[in-house]
C-alpha positions as a Markdown table, in Angstrom:
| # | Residue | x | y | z |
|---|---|---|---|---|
| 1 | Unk | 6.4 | -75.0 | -52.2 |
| 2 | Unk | 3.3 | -73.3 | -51.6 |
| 3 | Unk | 2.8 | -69.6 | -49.7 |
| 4 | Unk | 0.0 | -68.1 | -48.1 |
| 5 | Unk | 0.8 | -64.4 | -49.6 |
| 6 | Unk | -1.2 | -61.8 | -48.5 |
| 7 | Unk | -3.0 | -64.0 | -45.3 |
| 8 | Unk | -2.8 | -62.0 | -41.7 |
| 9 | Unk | -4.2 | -63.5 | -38.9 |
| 10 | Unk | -5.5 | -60.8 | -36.4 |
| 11 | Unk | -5.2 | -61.9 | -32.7 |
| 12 | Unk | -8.5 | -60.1 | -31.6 |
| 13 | Unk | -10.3 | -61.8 | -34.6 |
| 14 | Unk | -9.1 | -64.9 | -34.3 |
| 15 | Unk | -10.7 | -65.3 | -31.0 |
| 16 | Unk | -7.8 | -66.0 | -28.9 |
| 17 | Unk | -7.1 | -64.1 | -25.6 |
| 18 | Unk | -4.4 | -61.4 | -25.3 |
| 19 | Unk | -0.9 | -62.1 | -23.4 |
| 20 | Unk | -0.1 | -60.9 | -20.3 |
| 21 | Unk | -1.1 | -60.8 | -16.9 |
| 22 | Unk | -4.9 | -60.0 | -16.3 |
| 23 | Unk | -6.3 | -57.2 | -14.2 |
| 24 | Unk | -6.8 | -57.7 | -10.2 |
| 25 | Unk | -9.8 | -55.7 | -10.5 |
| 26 | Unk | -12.6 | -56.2 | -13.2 |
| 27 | Unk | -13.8 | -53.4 | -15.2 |
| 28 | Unk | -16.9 | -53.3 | -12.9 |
| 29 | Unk | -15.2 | -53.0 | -9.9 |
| 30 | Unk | -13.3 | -49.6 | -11.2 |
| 31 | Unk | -15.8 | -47.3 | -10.0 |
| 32 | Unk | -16.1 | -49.1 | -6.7 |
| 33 | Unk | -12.3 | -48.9 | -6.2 |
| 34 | Unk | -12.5 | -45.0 | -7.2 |
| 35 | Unk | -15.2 | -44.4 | -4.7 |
| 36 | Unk | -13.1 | -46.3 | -2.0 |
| 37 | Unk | -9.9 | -44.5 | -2.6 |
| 38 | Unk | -11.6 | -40.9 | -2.7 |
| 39 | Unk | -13.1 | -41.5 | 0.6 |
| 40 | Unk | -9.7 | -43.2 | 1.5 |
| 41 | Unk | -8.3 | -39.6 | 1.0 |
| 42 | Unk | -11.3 | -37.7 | 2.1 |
| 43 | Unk | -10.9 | -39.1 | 5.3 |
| 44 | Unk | -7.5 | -39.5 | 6.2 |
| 45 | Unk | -5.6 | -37.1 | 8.9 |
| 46 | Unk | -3.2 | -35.0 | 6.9 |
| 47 | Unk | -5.3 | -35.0 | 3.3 |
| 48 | Unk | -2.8 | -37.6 | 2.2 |
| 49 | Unk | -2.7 | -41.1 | 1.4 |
| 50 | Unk | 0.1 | -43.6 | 0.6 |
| 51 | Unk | 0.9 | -46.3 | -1.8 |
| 52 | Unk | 0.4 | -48.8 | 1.3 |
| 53 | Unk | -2.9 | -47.4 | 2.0 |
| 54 | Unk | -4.6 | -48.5 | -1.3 |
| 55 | Unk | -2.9 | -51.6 | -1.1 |
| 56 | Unk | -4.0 | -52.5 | 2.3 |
| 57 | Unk | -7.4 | -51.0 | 1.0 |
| 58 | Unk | -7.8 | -53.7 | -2.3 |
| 59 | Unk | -7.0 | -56.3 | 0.4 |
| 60 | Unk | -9.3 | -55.9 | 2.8 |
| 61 | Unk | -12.0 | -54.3 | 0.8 |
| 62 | Unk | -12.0 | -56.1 | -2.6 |
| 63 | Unk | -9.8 | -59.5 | -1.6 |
| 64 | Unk | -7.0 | -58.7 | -3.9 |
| 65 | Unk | -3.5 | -59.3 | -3.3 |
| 66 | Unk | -1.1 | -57.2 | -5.5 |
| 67 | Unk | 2.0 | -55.3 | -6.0 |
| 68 | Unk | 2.3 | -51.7 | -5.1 |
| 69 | Unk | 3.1 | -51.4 | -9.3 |
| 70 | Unk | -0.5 | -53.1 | -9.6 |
| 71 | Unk | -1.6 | -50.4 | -7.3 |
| 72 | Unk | -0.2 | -47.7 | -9.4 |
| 73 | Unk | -1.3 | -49.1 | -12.8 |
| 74 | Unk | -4.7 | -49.6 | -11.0 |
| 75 | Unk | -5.3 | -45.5 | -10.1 |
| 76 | Unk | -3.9 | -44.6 | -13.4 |
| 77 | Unk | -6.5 | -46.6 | -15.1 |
| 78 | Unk | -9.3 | -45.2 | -12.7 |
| 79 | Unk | -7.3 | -41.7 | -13.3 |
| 80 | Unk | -6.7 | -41.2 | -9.8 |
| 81 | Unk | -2.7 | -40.4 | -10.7 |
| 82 | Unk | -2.1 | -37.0 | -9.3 |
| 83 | Unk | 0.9 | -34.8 | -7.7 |
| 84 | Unk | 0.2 | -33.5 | -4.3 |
| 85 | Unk | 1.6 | -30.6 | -3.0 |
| 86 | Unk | 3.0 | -30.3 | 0.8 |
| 87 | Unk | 0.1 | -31.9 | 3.2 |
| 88 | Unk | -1.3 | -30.3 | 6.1 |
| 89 | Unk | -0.2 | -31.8 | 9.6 |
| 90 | Unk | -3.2 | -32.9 | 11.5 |
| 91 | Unk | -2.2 | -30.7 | 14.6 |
| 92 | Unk | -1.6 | -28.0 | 12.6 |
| 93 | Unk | -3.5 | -24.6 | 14.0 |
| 94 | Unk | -4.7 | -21.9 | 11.2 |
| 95 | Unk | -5.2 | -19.2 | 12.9 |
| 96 | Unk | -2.0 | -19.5 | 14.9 |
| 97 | Unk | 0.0 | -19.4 | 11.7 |
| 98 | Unk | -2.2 | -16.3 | 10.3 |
| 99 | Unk | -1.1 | -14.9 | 13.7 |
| 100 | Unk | 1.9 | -15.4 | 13.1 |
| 101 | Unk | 2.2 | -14.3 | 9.7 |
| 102 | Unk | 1.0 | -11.3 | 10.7 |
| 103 | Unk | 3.4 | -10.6 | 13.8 |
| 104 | Unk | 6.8 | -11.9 | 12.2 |
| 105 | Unk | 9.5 | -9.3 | 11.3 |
| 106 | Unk | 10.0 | -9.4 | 7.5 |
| 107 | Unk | 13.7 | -9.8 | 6.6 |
Protein backbone atom coordinates (compact mmCIF):
# COMPACT_ATOMS: atom_id res chain seq x y z
CA UNK A 1 0.00 0.00 0.00
CA UNK A 2 1.44 3.01 -1.24
CA UNK A 3 0.70 6.88 0.28
CA UNK A 4 1.16 10.06 -1.28
CA UNK A 5 2.53 11.76 2.16
CA UNK A 6 3.01 15.17 2.15
CA UNK A 7 1.02 15.91 -1.56
CA UNK A 8 -1.78 18.89 -1.31
CA UNK A 9 -3.54 19.78 -4.13
CA UNK A 10 -4.49 23.61 -4.16
CA UNK A 11 -7.88 24.21 -5.83
CA UNK A 12 -6.74 27.77 -7.34
CA UNK A 13 -3.57 25.97 -8.62
CA UNK A 14 -4.93 23.15 -9.98
CA UNK A 15 -6.81 25.20 -12.44
CA UNK A 16 -10.26 24.19 -11.62
CA UNK A 17 -13.06 26.73 -10.89
CA UNK A 18 -14.36 27.59 -7.37
CA UNK A 19 -17.96 26.25 -6.14
CA UNK A 20 -20.81 28.15 -5.78
CA UNK A 21 -23.02 30.31 -7.49
CA UNK A 22 -21.31 32.96 -9.76
CA UNK A 23 -21.87 36.72 -9.65
CA UNK A 24 -24.97 38.44 -11.63
CA UNK A 25 -22.78 41.21 -12.34
CA UNK A 26 -19.14 40.97 -13.64
CA UNK A 27 -16.43 42.81 -12.02
CA UNK A 28 -16.64 45.36 -14.87
CA UNK A 29 -19.99 46.18 -14.44
CA UNK A 30 -19.44 47.19 -10.55
CA UNK A 31 -18.76 50.64 -11.12
CA UNK A 32 -21.51 50.95 -13.55
CA UNK A 33 -23.94 49.46 -11.05
CA UNK A 34 -22.43 51.99 -8.29
CA UNK A 35 -22.96 54.90 -10.53
CA UNK A 36 -26.63 53.69 -11.30
CA UNK A 37 -27.53 53.25 -7.70
CA UNK A 38 -26.04 56.71 -6.53
CA UNK A 39 -28.05 58.46 -9.02
CA UNK A 40 -30.92 55.96 -8.10
CA UNK A 41 -30.75 57.71 -4.62
CA UNK A 42 -29.66 61.13 -5.76
CA UNK A 43 -32.78 61.36 -7.48
CA UNK A 44 -35.38 59.79 -5.63
CA UNK A 45 -38.27 61.86 -3.73
CA UNK A 46 -37.59 61.41 -0.08
CA UNK A 47 -33.54 60.76 -0.34
CA UNK A 48 -34.33 57.12 0.03
CA UNK A 49 -34.27 54.07 -1.82
CA UNK A 50 -35.51 50.55 -1.31
CA UNK A 51 -34.39 47.00 -1.74
CA UNK A 52 -37.03 46.73 -4.68
CA UNK A 53 -35.64 49.72 -6.25
CA UNK A 54 -32.13 48.23 -7.04
CA UNK A 55 -33.71 45.21 -8.00
CA UNK A 56 -36.03 46.60 -10.46
CA UNK A 57 -32.96 48.81 -11.35
CA UNK A 58 -30.36 45.44 -12.36
CA UNK A 59 -33.42 44.35 -14.37
CA UNK A 60 -34.13 46.91 -16.52
CA UNK A 61 -30.74 48.48 -16.57
CA UNK A 62 -28.22 45.63 -16.65
CA UNK A 63 -30.75 42.45 -17.72
CA UNK A 64 -30.31 40.61 -14.49
CA UNK A 65 -32.68 38.74 -12.69
CA UNK A 66 -31.87 38.17 -8.93
CA UNK A 67 -32.85 37.89 -5.42
CA UNK A 68 -33.24 40.77 -3.23
CA UNK A 69 -30.16 38.70 -1.01
CA UNK A 70 -28.17 39.06 -4.48
CA UNK A 71 -29.07 42.66 -4.32
CA UNK A 72 -27.68 43.01 -0.81
CA UNK A 73 -24.52 41.00 -1.40
CA UNK A 74 -24.24 43.10 -4.72
CA UNK A 75 -24.05 46.77 -2.71
CA UNK A 76 -21.93 45.31 -0.04
CA UNK A 77 -19.43 44.31 -2.64
CA UNK A 78 -19.68 47.88 -4.43
CA UNK A 79 -19.67 49.19 -0.58
CA UNK A 80 -22.83 50.86 -0.97
CA UNK A 81 -24.13 49.08 2.55
CA UNK A 82 -25.15 51.99 4.72
CA UNK A 83 -27.73 52.81 7.70
CA UNK A 84 -29.95 55.67 6.93
CA UNK A 85 -31.38 57.80 9.29
CA UNK A 86 -35.20 59.07 9.22
CA UNK A 87 -35.85 60.36 5.42
CA UNK A 88 -37.30 63.57 4.59
CA UNK A 89 -40.98 63.48 3.19
CA UNK A 90 -41.16 65.06 -0.18
CA UNK A 91 -43.90 67.60 0.88
CA UNK A 92 -42.12 68.40 3.67
CA UNK A 93 -41.74 72.53 4.18
CA UNK A 94 -38.38 73.78 6.01
CA UNK A 95 -39.07 76.84 6.79
CA UNK A 96 -42.51 76.01 8.21
CA UNK A 97 -40.93 73.59 10.67
CA UNK A 98 -38.12 76.37 11.62
CA UNK A 99 -41.28 78.49 12.19
CA UNK A 100 -42.53 76.30 14.13
CA UNK A 101 -39.71 75.51 16.17
CA UNK A 102 -39.43 78.77 16.97
CA UNK A 103 -43.21 79.48 17.99
CA UNK A 104 -43.85 76.14 20.09
CA UNK A 105 -44.20 76.34 23.87
CA UNK A 106 -41.34 74.31 25.39
CA UNK A 107 -42.66 71.78 28.05
Amino acid sequence: MVKAFGVRRNRRSSGKKGRGAKQKLSLSQHEAFKKAVLELQHNGEGGRIRGEDVLKLMEEKFNVKSSIDTVYRTLSRVSLVWISGRSKHPKSDPKAQEEFKKTSQKL
